[in-house]
N, C-alpha and C positions, 0 to 999 in steps of 0.2 A: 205568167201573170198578165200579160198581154191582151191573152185571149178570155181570163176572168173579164180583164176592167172592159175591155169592149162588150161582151155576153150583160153584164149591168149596166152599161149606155144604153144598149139596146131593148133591157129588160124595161127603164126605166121611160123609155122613148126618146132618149136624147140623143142627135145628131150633133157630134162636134163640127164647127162652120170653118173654113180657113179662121186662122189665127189672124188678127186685124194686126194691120201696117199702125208703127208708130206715128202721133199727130202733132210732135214738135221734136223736139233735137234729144232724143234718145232712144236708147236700142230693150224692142221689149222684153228682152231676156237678157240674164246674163248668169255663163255657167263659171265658178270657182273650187276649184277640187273640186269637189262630193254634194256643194250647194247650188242647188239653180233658183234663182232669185227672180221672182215674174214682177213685171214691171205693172203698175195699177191696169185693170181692166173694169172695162163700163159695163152697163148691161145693153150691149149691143145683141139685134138680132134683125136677119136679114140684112145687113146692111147699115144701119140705123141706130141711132139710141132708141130704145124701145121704152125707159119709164122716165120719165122728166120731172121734173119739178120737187117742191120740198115737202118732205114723207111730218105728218102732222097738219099740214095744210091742200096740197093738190094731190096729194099719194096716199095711202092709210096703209097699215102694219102688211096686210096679205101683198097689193100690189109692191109696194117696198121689198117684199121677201120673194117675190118673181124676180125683181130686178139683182138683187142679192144674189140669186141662184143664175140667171144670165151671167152676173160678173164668175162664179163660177166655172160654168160650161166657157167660156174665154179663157179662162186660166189652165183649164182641162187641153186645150185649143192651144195654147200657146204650148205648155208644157210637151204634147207632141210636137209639135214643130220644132222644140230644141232637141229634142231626144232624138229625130232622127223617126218619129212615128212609134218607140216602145216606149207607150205608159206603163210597158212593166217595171223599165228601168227604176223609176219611184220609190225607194226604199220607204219613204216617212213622209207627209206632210207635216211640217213641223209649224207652222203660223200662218194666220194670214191676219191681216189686217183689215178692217173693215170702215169707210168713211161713208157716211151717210148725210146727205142733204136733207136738214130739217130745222124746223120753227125751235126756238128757243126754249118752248115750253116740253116738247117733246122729250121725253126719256125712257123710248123704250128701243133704239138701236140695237140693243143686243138680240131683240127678238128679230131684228131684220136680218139680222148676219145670221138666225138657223138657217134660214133659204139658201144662203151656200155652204153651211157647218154639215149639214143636214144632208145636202145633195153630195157631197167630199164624200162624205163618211161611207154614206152608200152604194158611190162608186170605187173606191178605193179601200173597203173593208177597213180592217185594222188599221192600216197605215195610213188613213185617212183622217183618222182622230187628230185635233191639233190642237195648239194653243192659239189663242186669238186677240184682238182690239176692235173693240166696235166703239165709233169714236163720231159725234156730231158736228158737222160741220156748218159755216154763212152757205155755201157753194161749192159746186162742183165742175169740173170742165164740161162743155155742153147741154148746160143743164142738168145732169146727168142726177139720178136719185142714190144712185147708189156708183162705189169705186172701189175695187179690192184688190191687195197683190198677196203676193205669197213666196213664202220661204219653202222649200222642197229641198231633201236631203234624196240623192239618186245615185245610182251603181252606175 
């Protein structure tokens, strides 16, 4: 299964990055039996937050749904790095959460969260389908436009 989900990173052009170091007093995985629980991820890339600001006002649906799909390719990132490098391990993504930086007026979040529903699914085929929260937020840690964790059931 391993060598599926990398053949679709690479189908899809996606390069998973080191998994980013935590940026306050917590650890950003955590495995319990069978559940590995991913700690919020940004849409960092190269280094960087890559989409800033609040999606309705400095962001609009598409760049919001990059940053969505960044948060993502970091949870993809992190999830190797707990596994030991086998994203076959994976049995299910079972949820992920979605928090999105936006104007008050804005109510279209859940269209931001396919940019990662979307990119899951396609890398991770069946077991990729999940349940989710796309949920509007004042703010985000570093500006950040977009914030997503994730619940994963793994062998």
């Amino acid at each position: 299964m391993s060598a599926e989900i990398e053949t679709r990173l690479k189908d899809l052009g996606v390069t998973l990055p080191q998994a980013a170091a935590p940026a306050a007093n917590y650890v950003p995985y955590v495995i319990s039996g069978s559940m590995l629980y991913i700690s919020g991820q940004l849409p960092m890339e190269g280094g960087k937050i890559a989409v800033t600001g609040h999606v309705g006002k400095d962001v609009d649906v598409a760049g919001a749904q990059r940053a969505a799909e960044l948060c993502a390719i970091n949870i993809l990132a992190q999830a190797k790095s707990a596994l030991g490098g086998e994203l076959g391990r994976i049995r299910r993504l079972v949820k992920i959460n979605g928090f999105v930086a936006s104007t008050p007026e804005f109510i279209e979040q859940h269209l931001v969260l396919n940019g990662a529903s979307n990119l899951l699914a396609n890398v991770l085929g069946e077991a990729g389908k999940h349940a989710r929260a796309a949920v509007g937020m004042a703010a985000l840690p570093f500006n950040a436009a977009v914030e997503i964790d994730a619940v994963i059931e793994i062998a």
